[in-house]
Backbone as CSV, one residue per row, in Angstrom:
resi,resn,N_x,N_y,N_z,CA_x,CA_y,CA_z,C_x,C_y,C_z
1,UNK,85.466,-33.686,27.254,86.288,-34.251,26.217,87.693,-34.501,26.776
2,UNK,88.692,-35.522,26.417,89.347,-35.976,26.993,91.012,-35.270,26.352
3,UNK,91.609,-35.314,27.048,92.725,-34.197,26.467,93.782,-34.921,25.794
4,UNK,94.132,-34.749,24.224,95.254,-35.489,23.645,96.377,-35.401,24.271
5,UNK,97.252,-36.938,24.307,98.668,-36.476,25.237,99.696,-36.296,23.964
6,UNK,100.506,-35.414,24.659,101.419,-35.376,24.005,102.697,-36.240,23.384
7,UNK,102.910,-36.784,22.113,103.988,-37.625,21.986,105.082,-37.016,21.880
8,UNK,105.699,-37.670,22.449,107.608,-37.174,22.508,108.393,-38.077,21.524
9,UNK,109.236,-37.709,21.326,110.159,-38.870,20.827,110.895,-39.257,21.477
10,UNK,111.710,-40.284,20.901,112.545,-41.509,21.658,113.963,-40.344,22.020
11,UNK,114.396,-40.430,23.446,115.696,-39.688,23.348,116.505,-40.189,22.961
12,UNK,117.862,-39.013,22.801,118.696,-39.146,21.952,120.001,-40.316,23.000
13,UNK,121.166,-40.658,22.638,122.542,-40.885,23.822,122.726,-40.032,24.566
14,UNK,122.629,-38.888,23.276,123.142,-37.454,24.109,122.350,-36.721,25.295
15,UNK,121.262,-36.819,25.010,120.306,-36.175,26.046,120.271,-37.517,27.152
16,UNK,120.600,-38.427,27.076,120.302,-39.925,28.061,121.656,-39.088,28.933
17,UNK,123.036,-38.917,28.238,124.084,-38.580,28.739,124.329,-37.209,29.586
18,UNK,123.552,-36.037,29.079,123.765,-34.656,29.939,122.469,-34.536,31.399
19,UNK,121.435,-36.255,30.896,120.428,-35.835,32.100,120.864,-36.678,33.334
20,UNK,122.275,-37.495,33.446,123.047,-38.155,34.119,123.740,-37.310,34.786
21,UNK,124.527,-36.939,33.429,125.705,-35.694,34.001,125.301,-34.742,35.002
22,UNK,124.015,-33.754,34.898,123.309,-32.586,35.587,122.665,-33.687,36.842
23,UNK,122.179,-34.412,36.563,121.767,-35.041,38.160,122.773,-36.194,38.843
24,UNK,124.172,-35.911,38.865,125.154,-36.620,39.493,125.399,-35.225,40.203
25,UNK,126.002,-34.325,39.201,125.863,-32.897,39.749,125.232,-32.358,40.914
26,UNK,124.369,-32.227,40.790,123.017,-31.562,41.225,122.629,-32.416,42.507
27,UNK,122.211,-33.610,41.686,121.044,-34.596,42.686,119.602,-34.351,42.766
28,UNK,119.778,-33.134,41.789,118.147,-33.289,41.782,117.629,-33.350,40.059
29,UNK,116.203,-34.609,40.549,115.958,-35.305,39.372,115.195,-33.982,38.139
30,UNK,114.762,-33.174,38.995,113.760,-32.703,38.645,114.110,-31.324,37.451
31,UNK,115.803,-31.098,37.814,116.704,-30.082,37.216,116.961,-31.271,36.245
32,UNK,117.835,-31.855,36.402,118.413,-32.393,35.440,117.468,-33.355,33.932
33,UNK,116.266,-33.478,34.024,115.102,-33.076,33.702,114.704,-32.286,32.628
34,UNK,114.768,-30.924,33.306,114.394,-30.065,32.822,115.790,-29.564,31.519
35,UNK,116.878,-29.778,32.270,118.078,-29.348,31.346,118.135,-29.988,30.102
36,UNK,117.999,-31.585,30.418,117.793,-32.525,29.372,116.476,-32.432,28.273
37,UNK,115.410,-31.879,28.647,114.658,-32.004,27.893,113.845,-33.008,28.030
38,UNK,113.550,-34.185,28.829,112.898,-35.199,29.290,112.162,-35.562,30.526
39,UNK,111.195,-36.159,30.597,110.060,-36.604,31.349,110.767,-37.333,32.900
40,UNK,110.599,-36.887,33.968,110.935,-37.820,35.180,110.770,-39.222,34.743
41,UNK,109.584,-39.777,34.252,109.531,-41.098,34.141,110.742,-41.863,33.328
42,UNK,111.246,-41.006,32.123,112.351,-41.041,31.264,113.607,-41.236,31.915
43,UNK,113.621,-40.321,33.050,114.918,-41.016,33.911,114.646,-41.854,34.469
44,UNK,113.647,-42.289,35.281,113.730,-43.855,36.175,113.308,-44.971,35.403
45,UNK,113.622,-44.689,34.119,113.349,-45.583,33.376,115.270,-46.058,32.696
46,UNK,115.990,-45.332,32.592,117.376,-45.532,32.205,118.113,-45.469,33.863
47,UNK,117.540,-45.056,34.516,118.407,-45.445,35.624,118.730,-46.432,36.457
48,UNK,118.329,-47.406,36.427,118.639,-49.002,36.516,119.660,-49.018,35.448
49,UNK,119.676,-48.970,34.584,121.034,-48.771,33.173,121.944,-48.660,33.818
50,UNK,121.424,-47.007,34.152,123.154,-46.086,34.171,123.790,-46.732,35.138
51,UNK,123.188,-47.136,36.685,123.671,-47.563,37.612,124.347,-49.058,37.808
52,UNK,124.307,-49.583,36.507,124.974,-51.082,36.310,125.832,-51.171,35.277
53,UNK,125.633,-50.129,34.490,126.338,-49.930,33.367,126.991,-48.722,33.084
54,UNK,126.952,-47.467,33.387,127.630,-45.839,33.480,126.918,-45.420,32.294
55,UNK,127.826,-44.674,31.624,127.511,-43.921,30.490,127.650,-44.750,29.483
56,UNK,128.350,-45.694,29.400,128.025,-46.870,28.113,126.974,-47.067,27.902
57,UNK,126.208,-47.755,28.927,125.060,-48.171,28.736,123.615,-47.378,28.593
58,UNK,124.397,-46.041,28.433,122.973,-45.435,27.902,122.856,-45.057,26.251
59,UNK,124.100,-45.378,26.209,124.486,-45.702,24.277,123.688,-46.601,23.698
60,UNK,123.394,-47.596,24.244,122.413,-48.776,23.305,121.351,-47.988,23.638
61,UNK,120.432,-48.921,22.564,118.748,-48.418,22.466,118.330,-50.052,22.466
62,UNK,117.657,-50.635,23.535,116.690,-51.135,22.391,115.417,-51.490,21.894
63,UNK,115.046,-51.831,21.360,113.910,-51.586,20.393,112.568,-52.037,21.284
64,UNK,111.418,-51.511,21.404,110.211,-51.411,22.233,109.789,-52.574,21.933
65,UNK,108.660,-53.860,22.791,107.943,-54.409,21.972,108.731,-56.053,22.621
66,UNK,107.652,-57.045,23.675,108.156,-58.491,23.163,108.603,-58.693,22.208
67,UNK,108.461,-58.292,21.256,108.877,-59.459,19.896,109.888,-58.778,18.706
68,UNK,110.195,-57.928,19.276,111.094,-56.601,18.635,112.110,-57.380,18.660
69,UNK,112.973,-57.561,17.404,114.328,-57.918,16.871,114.183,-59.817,16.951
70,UNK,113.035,-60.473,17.370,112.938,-61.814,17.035,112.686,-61.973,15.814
71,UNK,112.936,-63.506,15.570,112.683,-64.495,14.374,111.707,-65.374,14.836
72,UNK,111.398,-65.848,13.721,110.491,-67.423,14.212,111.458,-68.137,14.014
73,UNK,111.269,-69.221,14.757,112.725,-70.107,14.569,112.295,-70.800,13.418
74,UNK,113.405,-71.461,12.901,113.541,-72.337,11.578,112.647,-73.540,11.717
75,UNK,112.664,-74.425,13.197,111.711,-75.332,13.493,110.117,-75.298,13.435
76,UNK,110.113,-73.795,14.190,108.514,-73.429,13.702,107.631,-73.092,12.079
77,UNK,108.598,-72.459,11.643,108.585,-72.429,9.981,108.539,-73.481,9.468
78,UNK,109.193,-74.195,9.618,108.990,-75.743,8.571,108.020,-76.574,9.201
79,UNK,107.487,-76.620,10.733,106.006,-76.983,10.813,105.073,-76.437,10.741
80,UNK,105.083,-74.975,10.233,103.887,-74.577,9.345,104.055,-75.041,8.406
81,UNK,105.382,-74.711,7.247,105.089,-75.456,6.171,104.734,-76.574,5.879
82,UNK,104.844,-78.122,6.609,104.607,-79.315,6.812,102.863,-79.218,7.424
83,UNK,102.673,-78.057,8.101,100.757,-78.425,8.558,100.206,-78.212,7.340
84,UNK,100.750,-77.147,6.479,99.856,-76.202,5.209,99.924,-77.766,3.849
85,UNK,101.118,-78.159,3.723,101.263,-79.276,2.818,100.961,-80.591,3.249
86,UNK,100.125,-81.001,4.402,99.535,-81.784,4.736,97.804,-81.167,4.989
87,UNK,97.654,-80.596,5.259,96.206,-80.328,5.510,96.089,-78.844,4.233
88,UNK,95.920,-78.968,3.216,95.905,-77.640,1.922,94.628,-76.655,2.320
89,UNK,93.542,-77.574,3.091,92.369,-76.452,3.211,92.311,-75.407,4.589
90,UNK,93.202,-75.756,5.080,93.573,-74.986,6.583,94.085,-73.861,6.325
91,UNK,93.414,-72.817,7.076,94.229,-71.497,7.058,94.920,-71.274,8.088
92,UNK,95.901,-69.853,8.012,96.649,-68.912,8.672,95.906,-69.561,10.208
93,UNK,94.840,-68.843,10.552,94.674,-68.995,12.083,94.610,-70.545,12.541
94,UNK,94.026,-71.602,11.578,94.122,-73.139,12.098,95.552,-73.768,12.295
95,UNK,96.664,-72.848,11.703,97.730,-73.467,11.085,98.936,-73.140,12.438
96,UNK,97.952,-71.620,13.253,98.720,-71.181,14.345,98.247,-72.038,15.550
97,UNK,97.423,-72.234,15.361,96.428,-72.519,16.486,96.524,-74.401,16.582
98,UNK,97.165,-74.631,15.709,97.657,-75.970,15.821,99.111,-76.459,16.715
99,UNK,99.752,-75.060,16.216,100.940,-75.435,16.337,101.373,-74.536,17.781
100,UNK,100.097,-74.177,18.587,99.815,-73.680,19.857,99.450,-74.710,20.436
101,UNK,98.620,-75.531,20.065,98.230,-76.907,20.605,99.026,-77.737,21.488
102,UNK,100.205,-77.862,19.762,101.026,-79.109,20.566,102.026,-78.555,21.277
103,UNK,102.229,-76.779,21.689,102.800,-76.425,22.767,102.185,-76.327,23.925
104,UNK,101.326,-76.960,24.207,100.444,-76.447,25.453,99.695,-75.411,25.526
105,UNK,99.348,-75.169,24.244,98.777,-73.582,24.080,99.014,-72.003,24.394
106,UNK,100.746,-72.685,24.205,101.420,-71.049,24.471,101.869,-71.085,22.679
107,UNK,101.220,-69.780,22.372,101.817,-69.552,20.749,103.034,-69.172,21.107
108,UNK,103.408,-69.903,19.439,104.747,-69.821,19.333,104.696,-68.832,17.626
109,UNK,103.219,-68.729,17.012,103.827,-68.366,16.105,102.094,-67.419,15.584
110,UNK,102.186,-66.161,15.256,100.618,-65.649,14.782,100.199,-65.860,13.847
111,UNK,98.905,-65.827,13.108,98.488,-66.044,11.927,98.795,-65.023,11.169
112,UNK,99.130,-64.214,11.349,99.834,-63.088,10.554,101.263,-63.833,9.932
113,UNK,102.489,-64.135,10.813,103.401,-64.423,10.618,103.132,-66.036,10.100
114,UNK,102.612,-66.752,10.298,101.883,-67.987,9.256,101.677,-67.171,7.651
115,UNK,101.067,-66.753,7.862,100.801,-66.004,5.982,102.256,-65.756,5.787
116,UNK,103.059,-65.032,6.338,103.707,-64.486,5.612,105.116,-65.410,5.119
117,UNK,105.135,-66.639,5.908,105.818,-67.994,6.060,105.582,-68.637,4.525
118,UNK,103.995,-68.595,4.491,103.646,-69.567,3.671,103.884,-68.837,1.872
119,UNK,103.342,-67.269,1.898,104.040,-66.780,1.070,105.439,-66.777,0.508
120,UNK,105.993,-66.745,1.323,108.028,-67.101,1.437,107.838,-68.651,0.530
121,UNK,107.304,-69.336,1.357,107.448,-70.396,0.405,106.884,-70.949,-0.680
122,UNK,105.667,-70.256,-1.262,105.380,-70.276,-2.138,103.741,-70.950,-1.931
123,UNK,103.414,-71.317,-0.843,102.083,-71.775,-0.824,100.818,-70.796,-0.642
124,UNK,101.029,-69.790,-0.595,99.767,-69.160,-0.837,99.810,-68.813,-2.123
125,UNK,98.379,-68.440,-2.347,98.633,-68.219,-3.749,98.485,-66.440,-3.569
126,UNK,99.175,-65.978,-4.605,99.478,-64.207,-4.874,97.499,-63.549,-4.691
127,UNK,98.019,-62.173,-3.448,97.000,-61.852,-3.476,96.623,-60.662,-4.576
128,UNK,95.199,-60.903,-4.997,94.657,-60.397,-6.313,95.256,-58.552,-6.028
129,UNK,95.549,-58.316,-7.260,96.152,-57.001,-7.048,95.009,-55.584,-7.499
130,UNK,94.285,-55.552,-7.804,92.921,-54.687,-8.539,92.533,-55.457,-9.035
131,UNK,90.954,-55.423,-8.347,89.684,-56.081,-8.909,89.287,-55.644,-10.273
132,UNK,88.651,-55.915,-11.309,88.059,-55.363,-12.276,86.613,-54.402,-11.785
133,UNK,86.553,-53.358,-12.012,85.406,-52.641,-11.914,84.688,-53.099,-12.997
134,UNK,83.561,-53.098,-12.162,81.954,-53.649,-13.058,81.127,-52.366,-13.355
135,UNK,80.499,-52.679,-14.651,79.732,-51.362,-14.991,78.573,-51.260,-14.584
136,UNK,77.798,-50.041,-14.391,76.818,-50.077,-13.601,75.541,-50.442,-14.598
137,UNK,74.543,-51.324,-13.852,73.721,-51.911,-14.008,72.919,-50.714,-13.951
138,UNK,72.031,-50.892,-15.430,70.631,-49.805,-15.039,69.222,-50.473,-15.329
């Protein structure tokens, strides 16, 4: 059976800041580490940072994830809305997958974020909120 790993959380400035401090000190990764409370990989992962930026730059965070803190642009939004009000029987995935097309087939936009476009503007219609329960047949 395969062994659960352990999740950590995201460190703090402060701990980014005393595992700098103890291994400028020191020089060794493996103390300063341990003082901090964090994973070796955790430092060679901010240390490209620290070394272009000091201790400022271990103040920002940011957010995990390609697509973390994007928008769809305004251009892509209004040619979903323009595919959905020209073609009404097309869904979410035809509506992405179109508008992947005429980029060369690099998406620009998911069928997820299509629904939620078309909701904003009013073209989907509201999804059913509780079904009616049916009585049982004997």
């Amino acid at each position: 059976m395969k062994e659960k790993r352990i999740a950590y959380p995201r460190t703090t400035a402060s701990q980014r800041k005393k595992l700098f401090e103890v291994w400028e000190e020191t020089g060794d990764v493996e103390a300063a580490c341990q003082k901090a409370r964090v994973s070796e990989r955790t430092f060679y992962n901010w240390k490209p940072r620290f070394e272009a930026g000091g201790y400022e730059a271990l103040e920002e965070f940011e957010p995990a994830g390609p697509t973390a803190g994007l928008r769809i642009p305004k251009e892509v939004q209004e040619k979903v809305i323009e595919l959905k009000k020209a073609h009404s029987k097309w869904g979410r995935r035809r509506i992405a997958d179109e508008i992947a097309k005429e980029n060369n087939w690099v998406p620009l936009v998911s069928p997820s974020s299509v629904r939620r476009i078309l909701e904003q503007a009013g073209l989907l219609p509201a999804p059913e909120k509780a079904k009616k329960k049916r009585g049982l047949k004997r």
